[in-house]
Each structure stands twice: as structure tokens, then as C-alpha cells.
GUROKE-618269 format. One line per 5 residues: number of its first residue (from 1); for each residue x, y, z of C-alpha. Coordinates in nm, 3 decimals. Example, Ala and Ser with C-alpha at 12.3 -4.5 7.8 and 13.67 -1.06 7.14 Angstrom:
<sites>
1) 1.230/-0.450/0.780 | 1.367/-0.106/0.714 $
</sites>
This chain:
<sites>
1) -3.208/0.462/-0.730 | -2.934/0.398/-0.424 | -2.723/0.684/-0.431 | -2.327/0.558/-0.545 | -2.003/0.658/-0.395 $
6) -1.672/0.621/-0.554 | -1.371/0.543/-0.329 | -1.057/0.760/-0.385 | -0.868/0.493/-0.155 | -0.720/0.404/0.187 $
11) -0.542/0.658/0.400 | -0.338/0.700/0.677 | -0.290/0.906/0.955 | -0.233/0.919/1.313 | -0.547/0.773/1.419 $
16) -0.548/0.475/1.228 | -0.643/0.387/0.833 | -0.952/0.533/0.687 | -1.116/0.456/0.339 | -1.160/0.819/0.156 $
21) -1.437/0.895/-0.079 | -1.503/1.171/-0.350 | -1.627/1.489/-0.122 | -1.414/1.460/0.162 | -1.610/1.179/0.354 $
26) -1.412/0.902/0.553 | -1.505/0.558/0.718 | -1.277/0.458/0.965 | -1.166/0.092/0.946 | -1.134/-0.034/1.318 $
31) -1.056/-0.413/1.319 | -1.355/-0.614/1.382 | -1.558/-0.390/1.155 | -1.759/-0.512/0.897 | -1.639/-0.435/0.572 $
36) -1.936/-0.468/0.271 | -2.037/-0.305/-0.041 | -2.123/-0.412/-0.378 | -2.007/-0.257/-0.707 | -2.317/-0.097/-0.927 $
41) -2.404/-0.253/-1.266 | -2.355/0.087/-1.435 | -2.104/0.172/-1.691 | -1.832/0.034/-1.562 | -1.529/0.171/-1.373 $
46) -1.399/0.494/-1.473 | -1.061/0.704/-1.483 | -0.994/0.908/-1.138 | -0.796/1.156/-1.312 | -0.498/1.342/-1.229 $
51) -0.325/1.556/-0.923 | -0.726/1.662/-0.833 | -0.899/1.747/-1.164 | -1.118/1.510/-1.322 | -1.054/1.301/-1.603 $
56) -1.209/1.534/-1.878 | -1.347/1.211/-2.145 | -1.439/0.976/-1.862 | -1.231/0.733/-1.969 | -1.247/0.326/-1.888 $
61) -0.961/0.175/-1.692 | -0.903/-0.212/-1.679 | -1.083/-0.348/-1.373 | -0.701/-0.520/-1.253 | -0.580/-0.172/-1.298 $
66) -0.409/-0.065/-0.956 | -0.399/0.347/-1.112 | -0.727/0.350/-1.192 | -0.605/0.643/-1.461 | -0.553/0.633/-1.861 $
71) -0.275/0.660/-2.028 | -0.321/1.033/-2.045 | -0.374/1.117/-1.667 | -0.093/0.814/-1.533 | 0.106/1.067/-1.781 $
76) -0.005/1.405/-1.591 | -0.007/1.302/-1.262 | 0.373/1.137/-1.301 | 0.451/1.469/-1.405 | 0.548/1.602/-1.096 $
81) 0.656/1.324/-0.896 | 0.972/1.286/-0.703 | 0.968/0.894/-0.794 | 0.991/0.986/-1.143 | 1.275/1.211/-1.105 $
86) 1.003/1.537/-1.230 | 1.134/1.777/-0.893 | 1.498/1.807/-0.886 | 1.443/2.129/-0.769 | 1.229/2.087/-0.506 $
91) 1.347/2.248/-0.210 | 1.188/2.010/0.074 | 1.474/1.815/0.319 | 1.415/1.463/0.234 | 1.491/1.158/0.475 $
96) 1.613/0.824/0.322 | 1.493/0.515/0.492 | 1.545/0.130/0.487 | 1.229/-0.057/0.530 | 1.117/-0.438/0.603 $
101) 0.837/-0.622/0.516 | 0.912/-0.992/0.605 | 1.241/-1.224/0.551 | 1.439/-1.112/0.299 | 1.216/-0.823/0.185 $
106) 1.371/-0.498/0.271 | 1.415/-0.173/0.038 | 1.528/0.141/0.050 | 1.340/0.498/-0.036 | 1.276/0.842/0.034 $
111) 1.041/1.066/0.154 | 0.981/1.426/0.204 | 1.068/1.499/0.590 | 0.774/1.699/0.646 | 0.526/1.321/0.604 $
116) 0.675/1.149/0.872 | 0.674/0.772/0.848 | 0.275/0.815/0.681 | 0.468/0.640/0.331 | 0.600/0.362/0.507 $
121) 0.244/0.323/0.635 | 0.103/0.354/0.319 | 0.333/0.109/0.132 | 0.304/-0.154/0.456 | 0.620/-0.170/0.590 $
126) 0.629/-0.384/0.891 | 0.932/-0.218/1.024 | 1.139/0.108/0.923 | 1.431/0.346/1.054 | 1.562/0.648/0.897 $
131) 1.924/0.620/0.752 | 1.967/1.006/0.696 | 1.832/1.316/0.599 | 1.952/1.601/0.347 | 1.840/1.758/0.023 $
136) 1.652/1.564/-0.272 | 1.941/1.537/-0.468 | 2.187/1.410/-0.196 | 1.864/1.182/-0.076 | 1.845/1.075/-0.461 $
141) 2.255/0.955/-0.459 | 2.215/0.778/-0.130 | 1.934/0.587/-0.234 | 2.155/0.479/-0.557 | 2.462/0.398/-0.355 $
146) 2.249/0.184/-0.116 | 2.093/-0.006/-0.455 | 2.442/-0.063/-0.609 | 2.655/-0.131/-0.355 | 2.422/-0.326/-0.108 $
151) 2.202/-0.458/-0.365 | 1.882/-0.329/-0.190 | 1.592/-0.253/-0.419 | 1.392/0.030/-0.425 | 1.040/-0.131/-0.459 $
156) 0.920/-0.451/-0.355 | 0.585/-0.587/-0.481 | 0.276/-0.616/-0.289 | 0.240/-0.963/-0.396 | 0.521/-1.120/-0.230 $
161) 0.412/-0.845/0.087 | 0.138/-0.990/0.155 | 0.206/-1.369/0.142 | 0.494/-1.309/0.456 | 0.217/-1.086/0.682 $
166) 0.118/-1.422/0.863 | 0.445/-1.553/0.895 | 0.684/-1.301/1.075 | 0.881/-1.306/1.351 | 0.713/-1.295/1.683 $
171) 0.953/-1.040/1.872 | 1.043/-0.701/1.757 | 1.405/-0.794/1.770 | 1.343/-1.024/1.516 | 1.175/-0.839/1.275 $
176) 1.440/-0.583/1.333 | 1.724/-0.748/1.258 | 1.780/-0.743/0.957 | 1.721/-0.363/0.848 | 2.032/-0.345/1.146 $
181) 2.238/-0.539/0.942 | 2.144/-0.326/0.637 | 2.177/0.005/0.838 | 2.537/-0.075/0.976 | 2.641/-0.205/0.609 $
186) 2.502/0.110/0.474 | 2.666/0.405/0.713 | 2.983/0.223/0.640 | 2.986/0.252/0.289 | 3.252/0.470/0.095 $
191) 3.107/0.761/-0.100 | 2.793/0.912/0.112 | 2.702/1.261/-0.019 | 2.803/1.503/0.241 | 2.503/1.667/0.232 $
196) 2.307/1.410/0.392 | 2.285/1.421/0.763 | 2.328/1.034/0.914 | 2.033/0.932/1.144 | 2.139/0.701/1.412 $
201) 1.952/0.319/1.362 | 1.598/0.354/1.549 | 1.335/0.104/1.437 | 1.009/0.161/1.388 | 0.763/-0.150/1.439 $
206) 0.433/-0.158/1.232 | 0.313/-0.521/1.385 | 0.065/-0.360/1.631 | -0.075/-0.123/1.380 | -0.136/-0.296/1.105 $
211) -0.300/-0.581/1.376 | -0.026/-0.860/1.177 | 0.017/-1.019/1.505 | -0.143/-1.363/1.457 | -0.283/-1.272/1.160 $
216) -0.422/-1.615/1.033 | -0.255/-1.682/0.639 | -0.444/-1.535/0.385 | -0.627/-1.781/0.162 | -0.581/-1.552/-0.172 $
221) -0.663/-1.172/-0.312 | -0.923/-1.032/-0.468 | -0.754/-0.969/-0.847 | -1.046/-0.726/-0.964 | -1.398/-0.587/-0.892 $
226) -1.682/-0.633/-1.130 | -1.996/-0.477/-1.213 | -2.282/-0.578/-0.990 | -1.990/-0.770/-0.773 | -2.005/-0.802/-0.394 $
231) -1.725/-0.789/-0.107 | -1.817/-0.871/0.245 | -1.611/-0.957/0.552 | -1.467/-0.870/0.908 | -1.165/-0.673/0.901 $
236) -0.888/-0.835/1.044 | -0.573/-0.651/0.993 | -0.504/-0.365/0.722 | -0.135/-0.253/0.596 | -0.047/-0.041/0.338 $
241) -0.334/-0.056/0.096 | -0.453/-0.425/0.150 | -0.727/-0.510/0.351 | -0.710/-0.837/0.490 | -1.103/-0.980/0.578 $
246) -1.221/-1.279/0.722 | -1.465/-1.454/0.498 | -1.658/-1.796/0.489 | -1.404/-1.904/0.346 | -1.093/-1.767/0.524 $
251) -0.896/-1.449/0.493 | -0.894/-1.286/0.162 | -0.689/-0.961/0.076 | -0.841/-0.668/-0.080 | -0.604/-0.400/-0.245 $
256) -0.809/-0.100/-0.193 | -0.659/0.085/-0.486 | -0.852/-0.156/-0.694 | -1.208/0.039/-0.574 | -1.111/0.376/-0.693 $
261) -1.312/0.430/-1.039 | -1.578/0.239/-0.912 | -1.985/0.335/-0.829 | -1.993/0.129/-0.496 | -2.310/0.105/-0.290 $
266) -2.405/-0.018/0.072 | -2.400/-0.389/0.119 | -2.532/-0.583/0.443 | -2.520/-0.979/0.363 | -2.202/-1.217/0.313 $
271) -2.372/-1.309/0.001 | -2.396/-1.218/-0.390 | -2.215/-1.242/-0.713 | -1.871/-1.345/-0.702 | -1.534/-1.120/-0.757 $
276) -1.204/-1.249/-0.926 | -0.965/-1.416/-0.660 | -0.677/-1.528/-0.726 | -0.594/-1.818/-0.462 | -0.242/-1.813/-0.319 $
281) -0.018/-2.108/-0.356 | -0.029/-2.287/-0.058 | -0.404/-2.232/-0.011 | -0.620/-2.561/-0.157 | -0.966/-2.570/-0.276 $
286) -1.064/-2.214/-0.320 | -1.357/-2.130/-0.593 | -1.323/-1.917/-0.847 | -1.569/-1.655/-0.692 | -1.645/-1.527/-0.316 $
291) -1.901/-1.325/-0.091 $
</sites>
């Protein structure tokens, strides 16, 4: 029997993304890679666990599940997470940051100063710039103040992320432009904890990273994997989680947080048992199944 390896999802770092699996092994994505496996009829797809230990009953996740955890572990590994408000104490400077993923998507958030821009890599922000930097606390109020007074959210979801990928701006100054607006509005604002050191307005572009410059319009996602399922296709561009691959049937986007839990094997043809898409509005005549 073909030995099985189960994905513990895309990462980023300096040298570009990289899927992870259980053991420590990476595979680099490079665009123009092939990117193929098929999901083992076993016993389904299984709960990763929580902050490193394993799930201790094995339990089953839903296959649309982007956690890939029960109820039990989502609980455990929440419970020490700065985005649930678990580390008040947590002595770390923080920076707060405004970033853009297409027209009229732009948020706010935080991260701890020591990761560098790697979270706005991981959630696929097109562009970024810091806005300050300071304790947790004084990060926490900021990113409140921004959310009340400017109306800026603090999470955007990947659905409406990825339908804009193919349509931004061409120039950098474009993309830009509105995170400047933001960033003006937001050192101007009455009320900014003194704590938090201002950081002058110094965008970040993501286009050439990510490979989003004419990136052809996706056709629709992949909504879940299923046992004894396929995914094939050349890797076109890949931001945030997503991977966006060119098919027979155009460019389909595959959240990689929806392999984790899964016994995945090698897979060489275009061919085999279809996966759930879910075709995008503006796309026409897509099947219910591809690869």
C-alpha cells in the first residue's frame, strides 16, 4: 500500500510559499509547478489537533471545514491566542497594520513585531504598511479606534479575496492608494494610545509575490476534498492560503487549509474522480466535478 502523507498546510517565508507536511517535510511551490495528489479512500479526514499535540480520539472534521479541528481542540488551541483576546499579558511589542486586498477591501490588524509582514503573507494581502507599533494592549485600542471611527474591519473573507486577485490595479500606486487614504485618516484621529509608536506610511506590494500580475480570473474554488478525490493543475499564482491552478478547464482556487486532516497520496494525470467546486458568479458552464 502507497505510503500517505497528511498536509499541515501552506507556509511562508522568505523564500517563497511551501506546502508543510506532518514530520517536518516541505515542497516548495514555484509557479509553473505541477500541483497533483489524490485524497486516499480511507477513513476519512481526521482532526489535526491542537498547539502540536495530537487529537487524542481521532476525531472526524467536516470535509468544508477550514480548522480541520473538533470542537474540543478549535477550543484548546483558541486558548492562547492573541485574536481571541487569551494574552493580555503577553509581553511581545506588537505592530498594527492596515492592509489591502483589492477595491474596497482593506482591514486593519496586528501582529507580533518579531513575524515581520509573514501574516500579511499568510492572510494574502496584496498590499500593507505598518500604522504603529507599541504594547498588545495599546496595539489592541488602536485597532478598535481604527474599527469605530474609520469603519475598517478587522477581517475580510477569503471569498470576496479571491474574486478581486484578477482584477487589480496595474501600478503600485494604484493599489496603494487607498490604504494612504486610510493611513492619513487614521494618524489623524483623536484618542491614539500614547503608548503606540506611529510608523510613517510605507507600502508594502504583494503583486510580484503572490505572481497576481495577469493572473487570468478564476473560474471557481474547490469547496471540499473527498475520499478517493483528485486535484491536478499548474500553479499559477499562490496568496495567502489559496492556490490558484490552471486546469482544463481554467483556473480553479484551492484553499490549502482544506488538505490538512487528510491521507493524500502522489498523483501524476489531470484525470480522476471529481472534487466539490463551487463555480464563481461570473464564470458559465462549469461541471459539478474537476481533474
Amino acid at each position: 500500500m502507497a505510503r500517505t502523507w497528511t498536509c499541515a498546510g501552506l507556509r511562508w517565508s522568505a523564500d517563497g510559499p511551501a506546502l508543510a507536511w506532518d514530520g517536518g517535510r516541505r515542497s516548495a511551490l514555484t509557479r509553473g509547478k505541477r500541483v497533483a495528489f489524490a485524497v486516499a479512500a480511507g477513513d476519512g479526514r481526521r482532526c489535526v489537533g491542537a498547539r502540536g499535540h495530537p487529537c487524542p480520539v481521532r476525531a472526524g472534521v467536516p470535509a468544508r471545514s477550514t480548522g480541520a479541528r473538533c470542537e474540543e481542540c478549535a477550543r484548546l488551541d483558541r486558548a492562547h491566542s492573541v485574536a481571541a483576546d487569551t494574552l493580555a499579558d503577553d509581553p511581545r511589542p506588537y505592530h498594527v497594520y492596515l492592509a489591502w486586498f483589492g477595491p474596497g477591501l482593506a482591514k486593519v490588524g496586528i501582529t507580533a513585531v518579531e513575524r515581520g509582514p509573514a501574516r500579511l503573507l499568510e492572510q494574502g494581502a496584496v498590499c500593507f504598511s505598518w500604522l504603529g507599533a507599541g504594547p498588545l494592549m495599546a496595539a489592541r485600542r488602536a485597532e478598535e479606534l481604527l474599527r469605530a471611527a474609520l469603519g475598517v474591519p478587522d477581517r475580510i473573507p477569503y471569498a470576496q479575496k479571491r474574486v478581486v486577485r484578477s482584477a487589480l490595479p496595474g501600478e503600485e500606486a494604484g493599489r496603494a492608494a487607498e490604504l494612504a487614504e486610510l493611513h492619513a485618516r487614521a494618524v489623524a484621529l483623536g484618542g491614539w494610545p500614547e503608548a503606540l509608536a506611529p510608523r510613517p506610511f510605507r507600502p508594502v506590494d504583494h503583486v510580484g509575490v503572490f505572481g497576481l500580475a495577469d493572473l487570468p480570473a478564476a473560474v471557481g474554488e474547490v469547496s471540499a476534498l473527498v475520499a478517493g478525490g483528485a486535484v491536478g493543475g499548474e500553479l499559477v499564482a499562490a496568496a495567502g492560503p489559496d492556490l490558484h491552478l490552471a486546469t482544463e478547464r481554467g483556473v480553479v482556487v484551492l484553499d490549502t487549509r482544506l488538505m490538512t486532516g487528510w491521507p493524500l497520496l502522489p498523483a501524476g494525470g489531470s484525470g480522476g474522480p471529481a472534487v466539490p467546486v463551487r463555480e464563481f458568479p461570473r464564470a458559465t458552464g462549469m461541471q459539478d466535478g474537476l481533474f
